[in-house]
TIVEXKE-691106 format. One record per atom (N, C-alpha, C): x, y, z; residue in one letter. Coordinates in steps of 0.02 Angstrom, whole numbers, padded with zeros to 5 digits, always signed. Atoms other than C-alpha are relative to their C-alpha. Layout:
N
XYZA/...
//
This chain:
295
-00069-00001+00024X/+00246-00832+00780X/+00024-00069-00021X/-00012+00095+00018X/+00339-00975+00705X/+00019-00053+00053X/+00021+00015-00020X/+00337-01120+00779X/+00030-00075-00043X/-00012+00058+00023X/+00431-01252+00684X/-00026+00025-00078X/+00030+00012+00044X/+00333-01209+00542X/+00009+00048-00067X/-00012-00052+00050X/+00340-01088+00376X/+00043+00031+00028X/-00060-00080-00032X/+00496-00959+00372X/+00006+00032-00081X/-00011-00039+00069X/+00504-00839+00226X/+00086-00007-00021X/-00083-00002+00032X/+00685-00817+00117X/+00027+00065+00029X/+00005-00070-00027X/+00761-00668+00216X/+00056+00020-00073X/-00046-00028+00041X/+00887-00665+00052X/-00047+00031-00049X/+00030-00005+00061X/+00750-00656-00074X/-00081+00030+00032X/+00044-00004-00013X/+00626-00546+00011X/-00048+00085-00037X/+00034-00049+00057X/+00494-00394-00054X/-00040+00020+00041X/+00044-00024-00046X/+00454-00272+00065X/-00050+00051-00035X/+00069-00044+00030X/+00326-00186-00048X/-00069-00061-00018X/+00054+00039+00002X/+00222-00322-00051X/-00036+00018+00053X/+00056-00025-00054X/+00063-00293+00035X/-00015-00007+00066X/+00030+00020-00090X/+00035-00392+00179X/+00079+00022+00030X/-00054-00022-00011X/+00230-00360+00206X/+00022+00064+00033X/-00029-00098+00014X/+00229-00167+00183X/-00047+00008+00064X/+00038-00001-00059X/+00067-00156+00325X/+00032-00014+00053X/-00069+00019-00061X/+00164-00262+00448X/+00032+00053+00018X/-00095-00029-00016X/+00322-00158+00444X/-00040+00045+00008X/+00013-00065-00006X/+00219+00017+00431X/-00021+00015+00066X/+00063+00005-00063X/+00112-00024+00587X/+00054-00023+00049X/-00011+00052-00051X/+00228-00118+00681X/+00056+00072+00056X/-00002-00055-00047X/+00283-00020+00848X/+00075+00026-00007X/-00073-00032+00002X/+00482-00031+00833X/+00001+00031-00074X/+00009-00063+00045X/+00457+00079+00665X/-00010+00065-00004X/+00051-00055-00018X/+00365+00209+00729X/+00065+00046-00015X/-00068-00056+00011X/+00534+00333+00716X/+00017-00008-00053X/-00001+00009+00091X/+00565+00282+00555X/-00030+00032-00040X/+00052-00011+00064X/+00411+00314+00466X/-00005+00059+00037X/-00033-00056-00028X/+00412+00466+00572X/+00023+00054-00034X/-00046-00034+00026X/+00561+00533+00516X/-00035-00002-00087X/+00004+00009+00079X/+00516+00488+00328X/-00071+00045-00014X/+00067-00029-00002X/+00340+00576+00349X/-00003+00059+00003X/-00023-00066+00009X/+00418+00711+00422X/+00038+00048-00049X/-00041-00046+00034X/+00542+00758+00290X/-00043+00004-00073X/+00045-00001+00043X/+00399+00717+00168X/-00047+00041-00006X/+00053-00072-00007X/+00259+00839+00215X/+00011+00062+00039X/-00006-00068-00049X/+00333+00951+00346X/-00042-00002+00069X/+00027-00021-00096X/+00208+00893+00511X/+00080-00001+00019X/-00042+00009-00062X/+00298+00915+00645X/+00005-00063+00038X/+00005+00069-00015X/+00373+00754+00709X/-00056-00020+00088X/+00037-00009-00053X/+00286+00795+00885X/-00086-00019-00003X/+00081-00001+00022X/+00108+00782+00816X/+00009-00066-00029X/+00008+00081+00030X/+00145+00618+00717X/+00019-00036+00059X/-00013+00060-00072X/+00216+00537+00890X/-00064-00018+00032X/+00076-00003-00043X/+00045+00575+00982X/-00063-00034-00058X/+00061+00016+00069X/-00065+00500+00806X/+00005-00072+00020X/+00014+00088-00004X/-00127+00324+00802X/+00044-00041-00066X/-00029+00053+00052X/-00047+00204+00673X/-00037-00054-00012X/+00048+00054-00007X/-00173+00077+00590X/+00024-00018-00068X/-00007+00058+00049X/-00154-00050+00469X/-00077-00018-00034X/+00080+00029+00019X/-00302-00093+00355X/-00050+00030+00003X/+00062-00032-00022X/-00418+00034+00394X/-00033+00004-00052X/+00053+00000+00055X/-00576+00017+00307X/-00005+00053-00013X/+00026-00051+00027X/-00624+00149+00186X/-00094+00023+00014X/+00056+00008-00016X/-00789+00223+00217X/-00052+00012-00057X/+00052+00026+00083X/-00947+00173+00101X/-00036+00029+00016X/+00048-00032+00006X/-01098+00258+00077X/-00066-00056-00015X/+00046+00055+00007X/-01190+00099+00028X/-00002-00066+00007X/-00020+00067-00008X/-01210-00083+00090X/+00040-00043-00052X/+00007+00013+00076X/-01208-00125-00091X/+00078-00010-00026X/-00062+00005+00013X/-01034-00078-00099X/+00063-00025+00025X/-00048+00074-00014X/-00873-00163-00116X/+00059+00019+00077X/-00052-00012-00039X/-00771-00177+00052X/+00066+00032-00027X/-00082-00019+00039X/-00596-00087+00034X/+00030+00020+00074X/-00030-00048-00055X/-00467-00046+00149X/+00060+00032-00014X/-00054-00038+00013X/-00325+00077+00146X/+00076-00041+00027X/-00043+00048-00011X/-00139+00010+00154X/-00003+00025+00074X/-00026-00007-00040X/-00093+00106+00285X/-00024+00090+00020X/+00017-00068-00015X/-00163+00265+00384X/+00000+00041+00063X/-00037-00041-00066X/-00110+00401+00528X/-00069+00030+00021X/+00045-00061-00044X/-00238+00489+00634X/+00028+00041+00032X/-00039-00080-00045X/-00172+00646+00696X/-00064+00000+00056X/+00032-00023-00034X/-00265+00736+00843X/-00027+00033+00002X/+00064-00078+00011X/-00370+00879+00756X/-00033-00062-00053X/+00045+00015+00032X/-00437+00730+00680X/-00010+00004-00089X/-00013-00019+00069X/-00360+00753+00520X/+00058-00082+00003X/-00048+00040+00011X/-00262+00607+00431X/+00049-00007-00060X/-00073+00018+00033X/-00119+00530+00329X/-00016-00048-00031X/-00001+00045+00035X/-00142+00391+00204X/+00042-00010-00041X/-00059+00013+00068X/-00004+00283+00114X/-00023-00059-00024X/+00041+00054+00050X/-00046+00183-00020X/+00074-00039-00028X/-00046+00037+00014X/+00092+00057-00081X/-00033-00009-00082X/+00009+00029+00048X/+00091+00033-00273X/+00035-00024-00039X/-00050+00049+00004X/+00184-00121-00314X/+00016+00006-00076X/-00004-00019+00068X/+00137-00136-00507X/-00072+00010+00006X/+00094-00031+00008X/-00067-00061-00516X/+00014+00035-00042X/-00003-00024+00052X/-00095-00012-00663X/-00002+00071+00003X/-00005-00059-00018X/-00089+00177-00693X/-00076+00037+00028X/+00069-00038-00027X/-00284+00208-00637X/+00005+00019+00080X/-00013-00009-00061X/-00215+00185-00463X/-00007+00047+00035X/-00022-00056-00012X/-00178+00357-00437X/-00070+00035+00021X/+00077-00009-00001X/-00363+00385-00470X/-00035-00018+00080X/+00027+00049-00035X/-00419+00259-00348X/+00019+00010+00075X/-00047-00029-00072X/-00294+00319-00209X/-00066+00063+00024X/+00024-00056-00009X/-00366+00496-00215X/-00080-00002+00015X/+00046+00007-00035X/-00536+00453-00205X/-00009-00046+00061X/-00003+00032-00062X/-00496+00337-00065X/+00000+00038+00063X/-00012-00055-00025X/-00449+00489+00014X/-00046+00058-00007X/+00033-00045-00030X/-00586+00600-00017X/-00049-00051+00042X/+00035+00032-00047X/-00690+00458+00071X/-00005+00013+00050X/-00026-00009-00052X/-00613+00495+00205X/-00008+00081+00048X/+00030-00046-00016X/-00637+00681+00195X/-00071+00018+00020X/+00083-00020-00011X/-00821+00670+00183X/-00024-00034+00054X/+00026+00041-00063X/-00834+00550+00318X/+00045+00062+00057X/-00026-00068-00073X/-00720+00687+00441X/-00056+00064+00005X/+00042-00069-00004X/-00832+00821+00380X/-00074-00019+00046X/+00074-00009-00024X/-00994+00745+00425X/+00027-00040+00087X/-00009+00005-00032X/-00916+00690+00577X/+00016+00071+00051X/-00002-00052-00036X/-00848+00839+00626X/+00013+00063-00027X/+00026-00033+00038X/-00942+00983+00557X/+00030+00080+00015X/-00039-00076-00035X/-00839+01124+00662X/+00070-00018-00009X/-00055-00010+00001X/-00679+01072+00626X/+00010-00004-00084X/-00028+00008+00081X/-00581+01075+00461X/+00043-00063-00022X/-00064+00051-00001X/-00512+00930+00403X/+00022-00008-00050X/-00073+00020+00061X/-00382+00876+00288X/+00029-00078+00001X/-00014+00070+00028X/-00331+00716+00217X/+00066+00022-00045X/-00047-00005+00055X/-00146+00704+00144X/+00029-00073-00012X/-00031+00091+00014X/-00088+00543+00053X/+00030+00012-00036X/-00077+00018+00000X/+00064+00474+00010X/-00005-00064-00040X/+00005+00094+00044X/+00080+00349-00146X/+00072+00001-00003X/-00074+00019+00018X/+00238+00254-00162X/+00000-00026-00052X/+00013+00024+00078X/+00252+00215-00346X/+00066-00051-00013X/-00071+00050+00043X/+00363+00068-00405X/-00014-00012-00067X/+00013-00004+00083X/+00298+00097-00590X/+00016+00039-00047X/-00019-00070+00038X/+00333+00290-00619X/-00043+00025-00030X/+00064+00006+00035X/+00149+00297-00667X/+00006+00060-00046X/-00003-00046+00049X/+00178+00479-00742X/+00029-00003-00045X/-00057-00010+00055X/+00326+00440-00827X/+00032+00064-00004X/-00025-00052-00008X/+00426+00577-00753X/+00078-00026+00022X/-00087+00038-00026X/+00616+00587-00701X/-00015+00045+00085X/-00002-00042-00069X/+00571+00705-00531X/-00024-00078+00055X/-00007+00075-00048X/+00581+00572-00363X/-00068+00023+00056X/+00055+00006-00039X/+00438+00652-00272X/-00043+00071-00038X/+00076-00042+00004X/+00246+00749-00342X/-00008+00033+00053X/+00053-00015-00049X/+00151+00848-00248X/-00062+00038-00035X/+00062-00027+00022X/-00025+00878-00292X/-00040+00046+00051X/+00035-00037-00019X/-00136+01026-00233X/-00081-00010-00031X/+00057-00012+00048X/-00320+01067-00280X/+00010+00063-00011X/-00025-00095+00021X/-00278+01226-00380X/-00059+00027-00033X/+00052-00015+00054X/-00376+01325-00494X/+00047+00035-00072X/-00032-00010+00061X/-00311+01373-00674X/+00057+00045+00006X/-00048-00055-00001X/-00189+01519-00610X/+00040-00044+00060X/-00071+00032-00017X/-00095+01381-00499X/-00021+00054+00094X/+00015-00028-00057X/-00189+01460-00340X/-00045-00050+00051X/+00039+00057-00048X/-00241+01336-00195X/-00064+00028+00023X/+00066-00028-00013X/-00420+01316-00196X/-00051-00032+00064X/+00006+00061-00056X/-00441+01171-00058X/+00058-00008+00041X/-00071+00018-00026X/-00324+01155+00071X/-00018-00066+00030X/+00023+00065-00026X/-00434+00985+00129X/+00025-00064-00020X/+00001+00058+00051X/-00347+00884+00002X/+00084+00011+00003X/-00059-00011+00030X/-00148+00867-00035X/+00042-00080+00009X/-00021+00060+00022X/-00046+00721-00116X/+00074-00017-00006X/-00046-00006+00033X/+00126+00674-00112X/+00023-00079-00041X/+00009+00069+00059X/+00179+00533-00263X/+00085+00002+00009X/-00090+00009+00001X/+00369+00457-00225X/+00006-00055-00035X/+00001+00068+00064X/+00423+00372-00359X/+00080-00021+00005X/-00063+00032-00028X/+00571+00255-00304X/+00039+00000-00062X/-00040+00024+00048X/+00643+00230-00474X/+00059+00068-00013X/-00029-00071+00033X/+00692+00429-00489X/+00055+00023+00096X/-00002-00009-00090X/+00750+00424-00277X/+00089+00041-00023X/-00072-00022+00000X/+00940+00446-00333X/+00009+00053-00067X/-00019-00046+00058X/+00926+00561-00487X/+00021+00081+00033X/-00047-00066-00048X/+01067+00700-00462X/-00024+00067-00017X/+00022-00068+00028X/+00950+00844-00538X/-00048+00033+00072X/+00036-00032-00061X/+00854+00851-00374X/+00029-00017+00066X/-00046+00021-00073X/+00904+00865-00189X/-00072-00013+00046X/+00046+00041-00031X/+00798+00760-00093X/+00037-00008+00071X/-00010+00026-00064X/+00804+00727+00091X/+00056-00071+00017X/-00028+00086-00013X/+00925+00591+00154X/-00057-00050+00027X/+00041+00020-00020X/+00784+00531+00245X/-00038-00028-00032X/+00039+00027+00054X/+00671+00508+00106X/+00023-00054-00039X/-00049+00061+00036X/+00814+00428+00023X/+00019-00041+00037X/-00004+00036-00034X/+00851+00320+00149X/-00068-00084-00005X/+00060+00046-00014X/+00668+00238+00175X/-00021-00014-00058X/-00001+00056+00032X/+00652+00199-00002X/+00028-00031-00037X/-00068+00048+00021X/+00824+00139-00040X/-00027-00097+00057X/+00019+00058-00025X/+00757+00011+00098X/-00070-00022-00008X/+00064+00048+00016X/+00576-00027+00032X/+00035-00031-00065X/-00003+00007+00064X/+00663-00065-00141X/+00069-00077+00025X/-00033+00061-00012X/+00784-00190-00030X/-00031-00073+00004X/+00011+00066+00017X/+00774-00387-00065X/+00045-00026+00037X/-00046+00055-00049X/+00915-00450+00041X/+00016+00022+00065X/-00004-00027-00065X/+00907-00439+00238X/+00065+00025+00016X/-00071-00024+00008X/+01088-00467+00232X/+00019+00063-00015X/-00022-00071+00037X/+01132-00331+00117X/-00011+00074+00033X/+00008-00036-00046X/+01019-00208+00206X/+00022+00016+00052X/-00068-00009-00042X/+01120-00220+00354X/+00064+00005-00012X/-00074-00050+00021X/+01266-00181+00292X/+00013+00047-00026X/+00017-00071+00003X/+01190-00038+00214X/+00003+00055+00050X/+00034-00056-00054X/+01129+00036+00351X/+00029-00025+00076X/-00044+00023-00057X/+01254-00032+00480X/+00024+00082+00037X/-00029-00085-00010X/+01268+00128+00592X/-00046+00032+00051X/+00079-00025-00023X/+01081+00171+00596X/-00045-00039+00040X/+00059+00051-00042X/+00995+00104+00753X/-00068+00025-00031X/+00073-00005+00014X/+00818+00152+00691X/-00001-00059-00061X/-00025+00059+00068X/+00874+00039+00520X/+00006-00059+00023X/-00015+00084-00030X/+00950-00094+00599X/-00058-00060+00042X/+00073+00014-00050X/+00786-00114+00732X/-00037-00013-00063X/+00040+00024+00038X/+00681-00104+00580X/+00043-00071-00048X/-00022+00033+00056X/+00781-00238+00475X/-00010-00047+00075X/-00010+00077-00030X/+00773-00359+00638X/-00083-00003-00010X/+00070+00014-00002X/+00579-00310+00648X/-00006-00051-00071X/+00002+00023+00061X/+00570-00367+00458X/+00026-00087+00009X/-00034+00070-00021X/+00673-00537+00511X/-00065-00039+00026X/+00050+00018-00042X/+00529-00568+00642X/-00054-00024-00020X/+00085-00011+00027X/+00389-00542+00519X/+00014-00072-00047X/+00006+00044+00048X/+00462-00667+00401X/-00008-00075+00060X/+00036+00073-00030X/+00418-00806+00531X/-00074-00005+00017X/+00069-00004-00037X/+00263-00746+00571X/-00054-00035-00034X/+00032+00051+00050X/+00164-00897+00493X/-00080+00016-00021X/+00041-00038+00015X/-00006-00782+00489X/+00034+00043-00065X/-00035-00057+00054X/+00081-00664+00374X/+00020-00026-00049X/-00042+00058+00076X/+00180-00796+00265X/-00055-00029-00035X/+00060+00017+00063X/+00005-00870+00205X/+00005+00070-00026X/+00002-00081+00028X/-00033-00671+00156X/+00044+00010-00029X/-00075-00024+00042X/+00138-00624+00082X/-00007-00061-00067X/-00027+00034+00070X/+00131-00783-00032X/-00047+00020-00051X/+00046-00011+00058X/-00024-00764-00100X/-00008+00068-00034X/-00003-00055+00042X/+00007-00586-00133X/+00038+00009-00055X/-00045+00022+00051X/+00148-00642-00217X/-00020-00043-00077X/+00007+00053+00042X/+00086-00762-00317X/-00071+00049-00062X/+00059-00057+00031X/-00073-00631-00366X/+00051+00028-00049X/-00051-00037+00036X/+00072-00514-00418X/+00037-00010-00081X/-00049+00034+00061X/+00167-00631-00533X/-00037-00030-00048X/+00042-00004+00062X/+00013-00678-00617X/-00038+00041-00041X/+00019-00071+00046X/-00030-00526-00675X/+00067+00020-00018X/-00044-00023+00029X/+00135-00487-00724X/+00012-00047-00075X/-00030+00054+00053X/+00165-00647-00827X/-00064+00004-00058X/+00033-00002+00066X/-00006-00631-00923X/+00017+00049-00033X/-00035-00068+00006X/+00039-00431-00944X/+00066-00020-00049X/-00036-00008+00025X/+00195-00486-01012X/-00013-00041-00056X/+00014+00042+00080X/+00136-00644-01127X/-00020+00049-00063X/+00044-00050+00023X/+00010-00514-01200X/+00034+00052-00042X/-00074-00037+00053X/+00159-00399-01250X/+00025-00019-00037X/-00074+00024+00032X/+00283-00507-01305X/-00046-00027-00072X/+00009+00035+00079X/+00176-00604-01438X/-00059+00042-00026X/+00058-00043+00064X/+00060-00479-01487X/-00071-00023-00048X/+00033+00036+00016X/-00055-00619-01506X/-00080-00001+00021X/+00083+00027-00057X/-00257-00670-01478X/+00021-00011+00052X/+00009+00041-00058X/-00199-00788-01372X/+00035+00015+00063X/-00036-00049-00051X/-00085-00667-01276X/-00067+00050+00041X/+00060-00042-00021X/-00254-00561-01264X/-00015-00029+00062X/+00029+00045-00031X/-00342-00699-01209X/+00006-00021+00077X/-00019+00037-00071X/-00244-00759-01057X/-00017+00084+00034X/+00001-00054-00004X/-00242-00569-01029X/-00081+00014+00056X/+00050-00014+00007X/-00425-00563-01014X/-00015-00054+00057X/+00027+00034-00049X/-00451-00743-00921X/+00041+00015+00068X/-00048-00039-00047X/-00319-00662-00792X/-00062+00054+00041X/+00047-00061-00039X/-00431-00516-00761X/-00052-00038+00022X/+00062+00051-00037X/-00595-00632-00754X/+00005-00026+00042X/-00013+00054-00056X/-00517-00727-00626X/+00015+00066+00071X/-00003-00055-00046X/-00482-00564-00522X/-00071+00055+00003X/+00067-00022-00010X/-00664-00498-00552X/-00039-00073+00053X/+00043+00044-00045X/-00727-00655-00473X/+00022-00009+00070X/-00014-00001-00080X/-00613-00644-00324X/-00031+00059+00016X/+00021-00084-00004X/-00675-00449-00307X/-00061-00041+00023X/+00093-00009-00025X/-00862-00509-00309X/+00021-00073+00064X/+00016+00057-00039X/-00820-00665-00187X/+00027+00043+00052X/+00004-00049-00026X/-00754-00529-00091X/-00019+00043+00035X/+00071-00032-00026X/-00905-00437-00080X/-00042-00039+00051X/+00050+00050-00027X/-01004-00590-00052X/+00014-00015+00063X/+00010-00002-00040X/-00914-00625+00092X/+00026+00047+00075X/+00004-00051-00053X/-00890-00457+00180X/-00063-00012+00036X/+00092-00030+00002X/-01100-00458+00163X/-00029-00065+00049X/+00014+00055-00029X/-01089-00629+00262X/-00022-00051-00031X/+00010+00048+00035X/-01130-00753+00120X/+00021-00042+00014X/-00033+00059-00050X/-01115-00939+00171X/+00063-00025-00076X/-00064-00008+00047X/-00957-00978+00073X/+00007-00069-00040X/+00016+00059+00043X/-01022-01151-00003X/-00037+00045-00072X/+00056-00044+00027X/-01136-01019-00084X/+00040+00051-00048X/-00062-00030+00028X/-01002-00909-00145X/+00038-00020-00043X/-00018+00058+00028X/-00910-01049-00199X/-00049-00010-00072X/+00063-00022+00064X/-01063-01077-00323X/-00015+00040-00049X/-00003-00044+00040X/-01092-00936-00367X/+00060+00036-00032X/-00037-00020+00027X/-00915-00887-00412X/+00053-00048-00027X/-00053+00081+00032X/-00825-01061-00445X/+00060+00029+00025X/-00060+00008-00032X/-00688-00979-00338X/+00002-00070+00064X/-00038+00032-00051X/-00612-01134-00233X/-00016+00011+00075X/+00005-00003-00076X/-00674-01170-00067X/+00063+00035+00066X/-00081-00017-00038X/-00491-01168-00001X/+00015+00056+00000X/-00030-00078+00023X/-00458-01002-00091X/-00042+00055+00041X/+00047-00005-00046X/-00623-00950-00015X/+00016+00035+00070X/-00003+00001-00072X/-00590-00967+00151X/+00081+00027+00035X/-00041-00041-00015X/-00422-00897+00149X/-00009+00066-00017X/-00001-00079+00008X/-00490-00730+00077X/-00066+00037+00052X/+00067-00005-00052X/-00634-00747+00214X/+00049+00020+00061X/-00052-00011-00064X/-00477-00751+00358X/+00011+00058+00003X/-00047-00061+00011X/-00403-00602+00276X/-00041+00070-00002X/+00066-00064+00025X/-00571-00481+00248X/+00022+00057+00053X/
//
């Protein structure tokens, strides 16, 4: 905890940022919160999510050494051994959606061959801050159907909340729902409390959130996610605005520079000595060794 040292802006803060959004999902005074928001989202029964584990980070499961570490934002274990996955998507491009879902059958095929007598089910939960469909409805839900709109898998189901549509007056949405992401879409601690001045479960989570911004482990993580973020936004937007090569260009050395963190990545999930890494990917020792902390 802090310590004299780093303190985040509690005016100017961004709880959908990654290392941010984990924190808060996982962290114990939440647990009723996300709860409640889970509950009015899929229908468990809040009784069955109390008794489930809550994990942060959980690795996805691979099929081959070969392949690239990944972990999920955020994921529930129930007690038949069936789970919950929420995926945070800040700005990811629209393949995301893709990327989610098979994250999630991973998960199925690893329950199945685990446990070959029970049935399991995987339901995930993307939070969209992009609107990836380009719809005006504030929450999806995906099935596996078959052409007559008849459920053909019940192992699989998706729900997609898209914060931008949360208050549109054509649908009646949960207060609940509306609640939790009127406060992921909050930026000022202040403000938030006076929102939600009323609601002990709110208020507890907005001091948890206070807490986290000292937590000088987390503040390296939060910046650099930040800083990831805003450079993909700013080439993304050069790229637009001038319609240029050289808009391409940055475009392009942007991404190259995020393929070489990906493979340094790899290199050192797989235990590569990180001088070596370094070398071979001309990523920055420093940079290196902070994405070696964070694996």
């Amino acid at each position: 905890m802090h310590a004299g040292g780093a303190i985040l802006d509690t005016k100017n803060i961004n709880l959908m940022n990654d290392a941010l959004f984990k924190a808060f999902m996982v962290h114990e005074n939440n647990r009723c919160l996300v709860i409640d928001f889970i509950h009015s989202l899929t229908g468990i029964e809040k009784e069955i999510l109390r008794k489930a584990t809550f994990i942060s980070g959980e690795e996805i499961p691979i099929r081959k050494v070969t392949n690239k570490k990944q972990l999920m934002d955020f994921s529930i274990r129930l007690e038949n051994k069936q789970r919950i996955v929420i995926e945070m998507n800040q700005s990811n491009p629209s393949h995301i959606f893709d990327k989610n879902a098979l994250y999630a059958f991973s998960v199925i095929v690893e329950l199945s061959h685990k446990n070959m007598d029970e049935y399991p089910k995987v339901i995930l939960i993307n939070i969209d801050n992009v609107n990836i469909f380009k719809t005006d409805k504030p929450v999806l839900n995906f099935k596996i159907q078959t052409n007559d709109e008849i459920v053909e898998n019940e192992m699989y189901e998706s729900f997609h909340l898209v914060l931008a549509n949360i208050h549109n007056p054509k649908y009646n949405i949960d207060k609940e729902i509306i609640a939790f992401a009127d406060f992921l879409q909050g930026k000022n601690l202040e403000k938030l409390a006076n929102k939600y001045r009323g609601s002990e479960k709110y208020m507890a989570a907005i001091r948890t959130v206070a807490d986290l911004t000292m937590d000088e482990d987390l503040i390296g993580y939060y910046d650099y996610e930040e800083a990831k973020e805003q450079e993909l936004r700013e080439a993304k937007a050069y790229a637009l605005k001038t319609g240029h090569e050289e808009g391409r260009k940055e475009g392009r050395k942007e991404g190259r520079k995020q393929e070489k963190i990906e493979v340094a990545k790899r290199l050192l999930s797989l235990g590569t000595d990180i001088e070596i890494v370094a070398k071979a990917t001309t990523v920055p020792i420093k940079e290196l060794e902070f994405l070696k902390e964070n694996l």
